[in-house]
N, C-alpha and C positions, 0 to 999 in steps of 0.2 A: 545536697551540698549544705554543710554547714559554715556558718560564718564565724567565726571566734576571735569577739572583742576581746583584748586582754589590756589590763593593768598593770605596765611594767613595774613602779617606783612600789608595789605592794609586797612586802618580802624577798628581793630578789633574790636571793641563795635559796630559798625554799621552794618558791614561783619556779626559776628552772628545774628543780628536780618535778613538781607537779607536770611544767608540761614535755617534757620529757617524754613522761609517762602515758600523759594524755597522747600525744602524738605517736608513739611507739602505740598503744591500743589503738585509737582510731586507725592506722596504719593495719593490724593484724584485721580488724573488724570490714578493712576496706571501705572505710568507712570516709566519702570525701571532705576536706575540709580547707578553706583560707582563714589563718590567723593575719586578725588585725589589731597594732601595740597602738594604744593612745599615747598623747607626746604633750598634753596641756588640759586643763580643766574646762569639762564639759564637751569633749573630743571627741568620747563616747555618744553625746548625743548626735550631735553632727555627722558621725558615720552611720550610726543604725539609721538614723534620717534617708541618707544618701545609699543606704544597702535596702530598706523595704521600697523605697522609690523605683529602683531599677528592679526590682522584683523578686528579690529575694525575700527569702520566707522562714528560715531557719536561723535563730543567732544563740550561740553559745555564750556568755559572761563569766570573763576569770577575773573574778575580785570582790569587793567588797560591797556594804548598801548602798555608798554612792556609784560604784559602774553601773549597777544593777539598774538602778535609778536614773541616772541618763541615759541608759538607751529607751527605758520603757519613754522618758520625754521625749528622746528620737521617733520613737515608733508614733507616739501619738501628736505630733507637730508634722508629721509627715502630709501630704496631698496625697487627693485619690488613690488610696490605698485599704484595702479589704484587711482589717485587721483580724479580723474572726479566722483569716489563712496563716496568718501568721504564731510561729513556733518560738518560746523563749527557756531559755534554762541557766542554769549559775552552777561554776564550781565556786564554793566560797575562796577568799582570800583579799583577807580584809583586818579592820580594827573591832568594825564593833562585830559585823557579822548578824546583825539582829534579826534579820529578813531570812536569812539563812537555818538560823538557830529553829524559827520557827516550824519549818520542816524536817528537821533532826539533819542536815546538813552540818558538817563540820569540816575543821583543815585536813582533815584526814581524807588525801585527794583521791584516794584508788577507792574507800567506798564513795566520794559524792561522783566518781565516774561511772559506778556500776548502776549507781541511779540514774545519769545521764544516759546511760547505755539500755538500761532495764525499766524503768519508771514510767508513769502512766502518766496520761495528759490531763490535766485539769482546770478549768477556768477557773480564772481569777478575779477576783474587785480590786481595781484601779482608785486613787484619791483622785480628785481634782481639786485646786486652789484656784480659785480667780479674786487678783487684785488689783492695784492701781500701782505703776510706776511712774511716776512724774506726771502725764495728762494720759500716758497708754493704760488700755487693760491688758492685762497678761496672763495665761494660764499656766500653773506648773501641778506635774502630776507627782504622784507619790504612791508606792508602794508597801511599805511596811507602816510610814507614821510619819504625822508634822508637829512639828510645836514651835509653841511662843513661850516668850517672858522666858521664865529662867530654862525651861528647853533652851531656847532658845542662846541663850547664854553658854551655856553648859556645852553644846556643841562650838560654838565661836572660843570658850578655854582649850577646846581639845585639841582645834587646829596649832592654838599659840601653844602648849604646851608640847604639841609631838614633838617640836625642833628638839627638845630638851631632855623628853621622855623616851620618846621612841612608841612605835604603833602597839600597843598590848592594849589589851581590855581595861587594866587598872586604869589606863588612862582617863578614862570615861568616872570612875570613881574620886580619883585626883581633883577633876575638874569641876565634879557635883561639889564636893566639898569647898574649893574657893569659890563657884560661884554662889551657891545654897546662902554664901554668911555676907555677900557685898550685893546683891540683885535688891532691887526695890522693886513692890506689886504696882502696879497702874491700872486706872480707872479702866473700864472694858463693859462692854453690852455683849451678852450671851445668847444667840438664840437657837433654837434647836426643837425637834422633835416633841420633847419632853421636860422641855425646862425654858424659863423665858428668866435671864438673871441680869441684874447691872447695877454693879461695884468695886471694891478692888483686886487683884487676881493677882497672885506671884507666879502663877504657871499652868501652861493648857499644853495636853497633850493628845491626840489626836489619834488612835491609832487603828489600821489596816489588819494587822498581825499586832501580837501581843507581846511584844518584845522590842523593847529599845536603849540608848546608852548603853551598851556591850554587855547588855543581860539582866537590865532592870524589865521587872512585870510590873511596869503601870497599869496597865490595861486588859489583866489577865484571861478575860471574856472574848476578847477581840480575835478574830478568825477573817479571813482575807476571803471568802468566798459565800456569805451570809447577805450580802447587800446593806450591811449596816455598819457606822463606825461604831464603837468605843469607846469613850474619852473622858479624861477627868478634866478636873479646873480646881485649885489649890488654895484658899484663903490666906491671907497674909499669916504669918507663922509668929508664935513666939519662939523664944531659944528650946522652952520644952517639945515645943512640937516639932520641930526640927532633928532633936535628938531622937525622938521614939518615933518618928515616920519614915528615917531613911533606912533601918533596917525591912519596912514593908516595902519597902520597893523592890528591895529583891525577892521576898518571897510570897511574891503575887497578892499581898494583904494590905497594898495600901490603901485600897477602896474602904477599907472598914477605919479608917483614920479620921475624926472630926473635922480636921480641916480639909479632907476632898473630897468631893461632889463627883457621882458620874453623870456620865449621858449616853446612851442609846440612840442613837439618831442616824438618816441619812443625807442629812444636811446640816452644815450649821454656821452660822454668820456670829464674827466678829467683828465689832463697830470698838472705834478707841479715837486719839486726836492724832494725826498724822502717820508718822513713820510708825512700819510695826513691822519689823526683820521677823523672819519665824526661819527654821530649821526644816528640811524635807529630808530623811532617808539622810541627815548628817551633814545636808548639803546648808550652807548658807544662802538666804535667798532676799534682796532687800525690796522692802513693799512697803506700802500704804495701805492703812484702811477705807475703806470696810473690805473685808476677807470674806471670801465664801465658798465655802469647803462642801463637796458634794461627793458620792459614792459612784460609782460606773461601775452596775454589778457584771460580775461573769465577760470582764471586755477583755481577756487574753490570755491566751494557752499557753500552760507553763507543765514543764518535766518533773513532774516531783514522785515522792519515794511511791511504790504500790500503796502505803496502806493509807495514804490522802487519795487515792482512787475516786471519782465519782460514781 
């Protein structure tokens, strides 16, 4: 039995013909399954919570890095539950899709179904963040990438600008651009693996997979199943550096840019003064410092194409 999350508000005229189709195959393949539509943000977590609890083990995801991303917080917020039995998979259908991209996934639903249908299991590395909300600790997980400072920004322009825009990739591009020229760096303590820094930072990215903001390669090293993050962290920029670094973001070459630094690490702690909002997999998520971001290598099976095979 499979369970199949779905994101209704994510393309509806397209979304129906996707499941449609999905349902009309799984049907031929006799293949059992309950769809279930979220109706509110973070809905998705709360159900795969409430689906691995009573023992289900199988959940399909139609939609984008944020459904994606709540259920894996479902899955891992869950009580006494054997995660290593549990099965996950995504048909994309979404804005940025960056989690997706990474595996050669894309909207084109009749091949991401043949992968669902034909595709090999593989463990995965999970993020973990733990921070401070008011006097609680709190844990949020993440799949493809976190970030702060202008990540962070840049994802909070996407949300305000959809009303306006509408869900496409440019969006993610739109958004760099007014935030990149209004975001001011803040003071920040780095520590990590392979780098001990503290100064001022316009931007830290984090990432799982190597892909994020609907197809920028920050992070172009980054692979979800090595037990290591990723990550850059950006120096305060003049107007030159700004011009001649945002074409490397696309084409996997901003690491070679003066003003970003990477890291290798499978830990790494952010210290700063109070409030520090960061971005997860597109989600906004509000916190406090100090931040500390850790790897969960190989913690959950996911459906992806044969040639990610183990």
């Amino acid at each position: 039995m499979w369970n199949i999350i779905i994101n209704p508000k994510s393309g509806k005229k397209a979304l129906q013909r996707q499941l449609k189709y999905l349902f009309k195959t799984l049907d031929r393949e006799k293949i059992e399954y309950t769809p279930i539509y979220t109706r509110y943000a973070a809905h998705a977590t709360e159900i795969a919570r409430d689906l691995v609890e009573t023992g289900s083990e199988n959940i399909l995801v139609v939609g984008g890095d944020g459904s994606f991303s709540e259920v894996v917080n479902g899955i891992f917020s869950a009580q006494d539950v054997d995660i290593s039995k549990i099965k996950i998979a995504i048909l994309p259908h979404g804005t940025g899709n960056d989690w997706a991209r990474f595996w050669g996934l894309t909207r084109k639903h009749k091949d991401a179904i043949e992968v669902f249908l034909k595709g090999s299991l593989r463990s995965i590395d999970i993020g973990q963040a733990t921070y401070r909300c008011g006097i609680r600790e709190k844990k949020y997980f993440f799949v493809n990438s976190i970030g702060f400072g202008l990540d962070q920004k840049v994802v909070h322009e996407v949300h305000h600008l959809k009303h306006f825009v509408g869900s496409h990739s440019i969006l993610y591009f739109i958004a760099l651009l007014k935030a990149v020229f209004t975001y001011k760096s803040r003071e920040l303590k780095i520590k990590a693996d392979n780098i001990n820094y503290e100064g001022k930072v316009l931007s830290i990215n984090v990432g799982n997979g190597c892909y994020s903001g609907g197809g920028m390669k920050q992070n172009p090293e980054a692979v979800p199943y090595d037990g290591f993050f990723d990550a850059i962290y950006i120096d305060t920029p003049t107007f030159k550096d700004i011009i001649t670094a945002l074409p490397l973001a696309f084409n996997g070459k901003l690491t070679f840019h003066r003003i970003v630094h990477a890291i290798h690490s499978k830990e790494i702690q952010l210290i700063t003064d109070g409030y520090f909002p960061f971005e997860a997999d597109g989600i906004e998520v509000n916190a406090f410092s100090p931040i500390d971001i850790k790897v969960l290598p190989h913690a959950l099976q996911m459906i992806v194409p044969e040639e990610f095979a183990e």
